[in-house]
BAPA-432720 format. One line per 5 residues: number of its first residue (from 0); their letters; for each residue x, y, z of C-alpha. Coordinates in Angstrom, 3 decimals, padded with zeros to 6 digits. Layout:
REM residues N
NUM	A	X:Y:Z ~ ...;
This chain:
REM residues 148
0	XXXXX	009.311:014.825:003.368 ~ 006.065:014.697:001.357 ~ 004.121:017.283:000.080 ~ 002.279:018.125:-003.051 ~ 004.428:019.214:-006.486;
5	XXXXX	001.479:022.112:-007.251 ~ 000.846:024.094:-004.433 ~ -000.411:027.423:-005.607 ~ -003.509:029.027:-004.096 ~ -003.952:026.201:-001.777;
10	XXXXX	-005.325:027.721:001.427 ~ -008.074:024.642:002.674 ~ -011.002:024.499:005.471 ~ -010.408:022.231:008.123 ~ -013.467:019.937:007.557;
15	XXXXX	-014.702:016.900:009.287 ~ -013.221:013.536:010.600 ~ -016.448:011.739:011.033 ~ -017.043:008.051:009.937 ~ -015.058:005.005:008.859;
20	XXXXX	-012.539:005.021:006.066 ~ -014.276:004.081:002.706 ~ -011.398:003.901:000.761 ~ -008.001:002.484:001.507 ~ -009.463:000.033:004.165;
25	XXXXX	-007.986:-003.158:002.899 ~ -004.465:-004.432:002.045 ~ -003.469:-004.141:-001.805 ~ 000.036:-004.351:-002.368 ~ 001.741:-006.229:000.689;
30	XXXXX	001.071:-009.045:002.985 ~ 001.388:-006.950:006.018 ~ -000.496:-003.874:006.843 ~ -000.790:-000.783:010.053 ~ -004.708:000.181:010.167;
35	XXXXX	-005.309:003.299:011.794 ~ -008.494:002.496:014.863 ~ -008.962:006.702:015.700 ~ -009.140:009.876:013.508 ~ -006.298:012.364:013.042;
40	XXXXX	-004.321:014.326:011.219 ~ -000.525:012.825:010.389 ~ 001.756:015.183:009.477 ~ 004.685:014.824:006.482 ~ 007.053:014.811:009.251;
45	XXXXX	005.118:011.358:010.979 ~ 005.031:009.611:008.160 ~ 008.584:010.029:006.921 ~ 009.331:008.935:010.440 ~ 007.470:005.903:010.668;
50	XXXXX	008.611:004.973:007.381 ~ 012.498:004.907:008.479 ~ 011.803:003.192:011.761 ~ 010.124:000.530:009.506 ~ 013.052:000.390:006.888;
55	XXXXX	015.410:000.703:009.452 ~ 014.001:-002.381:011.005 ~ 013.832:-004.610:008.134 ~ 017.098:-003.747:006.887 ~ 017.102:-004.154:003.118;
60	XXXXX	015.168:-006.921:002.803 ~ 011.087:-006.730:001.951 ~ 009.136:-003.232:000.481 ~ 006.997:-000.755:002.197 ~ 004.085:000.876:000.572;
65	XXXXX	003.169:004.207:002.174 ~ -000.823:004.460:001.628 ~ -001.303:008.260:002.850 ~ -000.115:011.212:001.311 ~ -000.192:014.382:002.980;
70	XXXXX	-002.537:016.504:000.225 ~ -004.083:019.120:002.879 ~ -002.455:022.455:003.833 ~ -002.211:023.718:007.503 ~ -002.165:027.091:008.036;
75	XXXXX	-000.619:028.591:011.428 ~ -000.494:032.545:012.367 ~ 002.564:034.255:013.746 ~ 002.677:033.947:017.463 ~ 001.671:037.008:019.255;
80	XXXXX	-000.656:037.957:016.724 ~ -003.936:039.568:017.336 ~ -007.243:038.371:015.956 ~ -007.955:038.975:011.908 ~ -006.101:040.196:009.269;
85	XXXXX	-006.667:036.915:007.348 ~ -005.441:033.018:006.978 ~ -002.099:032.788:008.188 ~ 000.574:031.308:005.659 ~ 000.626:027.514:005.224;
90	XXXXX	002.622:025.759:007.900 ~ 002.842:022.062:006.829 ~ 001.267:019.488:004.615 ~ -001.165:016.986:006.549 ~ -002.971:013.637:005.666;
95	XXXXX	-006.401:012.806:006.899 ~ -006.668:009.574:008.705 ~ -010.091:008.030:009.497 ~ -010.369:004.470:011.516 ~ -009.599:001.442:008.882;
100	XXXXX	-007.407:003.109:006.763 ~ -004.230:001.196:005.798 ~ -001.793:003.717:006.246 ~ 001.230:001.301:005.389 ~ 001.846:-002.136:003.916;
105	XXXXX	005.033:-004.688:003.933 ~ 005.982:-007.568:001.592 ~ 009.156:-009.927:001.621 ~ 009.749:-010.798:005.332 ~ 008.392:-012.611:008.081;
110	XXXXX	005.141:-012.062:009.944 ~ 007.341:-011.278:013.137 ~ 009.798:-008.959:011.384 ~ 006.657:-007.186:009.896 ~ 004.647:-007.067:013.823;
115	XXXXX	008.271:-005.097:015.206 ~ 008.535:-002.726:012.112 ~ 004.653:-001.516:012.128 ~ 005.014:-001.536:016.136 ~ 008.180:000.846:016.257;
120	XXXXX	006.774:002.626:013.455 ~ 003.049:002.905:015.493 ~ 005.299:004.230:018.146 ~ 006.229:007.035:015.876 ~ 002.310:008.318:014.542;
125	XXXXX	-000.259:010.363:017.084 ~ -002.755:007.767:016.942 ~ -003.639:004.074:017.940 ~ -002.631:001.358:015.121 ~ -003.314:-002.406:014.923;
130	XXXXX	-001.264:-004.842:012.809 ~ -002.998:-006.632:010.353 ~ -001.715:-009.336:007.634 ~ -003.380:-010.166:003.949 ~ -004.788:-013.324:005.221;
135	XXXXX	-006.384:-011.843:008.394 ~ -008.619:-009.676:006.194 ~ -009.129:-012.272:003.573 ~ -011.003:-014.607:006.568 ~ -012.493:-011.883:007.916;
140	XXXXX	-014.336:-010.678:004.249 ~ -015.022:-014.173:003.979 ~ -016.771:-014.511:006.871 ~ -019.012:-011.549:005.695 ~ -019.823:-012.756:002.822;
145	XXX	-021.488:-015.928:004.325 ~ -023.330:-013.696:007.002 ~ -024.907:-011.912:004.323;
């Protein structure tokens, strides 16, 4: 599973969700991509299994590039624990998801291969994915450009 190599003194807020994804929010690597539509967290655990439905799928042909990296800690207190005493201990390593972020990308097999890996591995992650493919997004920023 991911999580961070340093990890000293790393006790976090939870902070906000709000907005679009700036970053991340268009394919770089692959010809296939998973865009997240909603807001979450997605835990180490998520991603490792989304990535081995995908793999699994494929079967040794293409490459998968995983986009998120869980970098924030989640703390959690001891059940049947009353009120204060402090932050509880960290619990697991979460990444934070906003709506347009390419969370994965695939290269090296065929646009229906690529639809039924990112669909089992959408099956797999707490929030609501679309598939999208390189030249998708390249007509789409093209069509922005001549709006503007």
């Amino acid at each position: 599973m991911l999580l961070p190599k340093r990890t000293k003194f790393r006790k976090q807020h939870r902070g906000r969700m709000a907005g679009k994804s700036s970053r991340g929010n268009t394919i770089a690597f692959g010809d296939y991509g998973l865009m997240a539509v909603e807001c979450d967290w997605i835990s180490s655990r998520q991603i490792e299994a989304a990535r081995i439905a995908m793999t699994r799928h494929i079967r040794r042909g293409g490459k998968v590039w995983i986009r998120i990296f869980p970098d924030k800690p989640i703390t959690k207190k001891p059940l049947e624990t009353r009120m204060g005493k402090g932050k509880g201990p960290v619990e697991g390593w979460v990444a934070v998801v906003k709506p347009g972020r390419v969370m994965f990308e695939m290269n090296g097999v065929t646009e229906d291969v690529a639809k039924e890996a990112m669909r089992l591995a959408s099956h797999k992650l707490p929030i609501k994915c679309k598939f999208v493919s390189k030249a998708g997004m390249d007509d789409l920023q093209v069509s922005h450009e001549r709006a503007e």
